[in-house]
C-alpha positions, 0 to 999 in steps of 0.5 A: 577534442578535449585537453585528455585527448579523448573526444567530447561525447562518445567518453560519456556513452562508453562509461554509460555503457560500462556502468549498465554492464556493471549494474547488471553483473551486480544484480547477478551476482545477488547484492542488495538494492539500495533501500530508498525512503520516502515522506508524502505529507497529506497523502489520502489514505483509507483506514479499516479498523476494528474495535472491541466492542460490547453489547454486540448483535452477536451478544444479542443474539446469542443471550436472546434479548430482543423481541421480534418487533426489535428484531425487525427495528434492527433488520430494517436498520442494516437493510437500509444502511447497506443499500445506501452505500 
């Protein structure tokens, strides 16, 4: 028995117990939740990024400016660029 007179242990469940009560008539009742930020330093991260970019093989083919051996040349280059990868 601590000097409160309440027993050492089971005080500390029934709060427990009454905070998860509380936490649960407050989620119901629609407050927010407690927004938590965080930093991660040299966390790995993938980035796809477009570029605006002239000259494109869609200006290409649009102005038809390359002959057909040109043609194959850039054909066979994406071929082989996506089998690759």
């Amino acid at each position: 028995m601590s000097d409160d007179g309440s027993q050492g242990g089971s005080d500390h469940t029934s709060d427990y117990n009454g905070e998860d009560e509380e936490t649960e008539e407050g989620e119901e009742e629609g407050e927010e939740e407690e927004i938590l930020n965080a930093t991660i330093y040299n966390f790995p991260v993938e980035v796809i990024a477009l570029e605006r970019c002239t000259k494109t093989l869609d200006d290409l083919m649009v102005e038809d400016v390359l002959s057909d051996e040109e043609w194959e040349a850039a054909l066979m280059q994406i071929v082989i660029t996506l089998a690759t990868y």
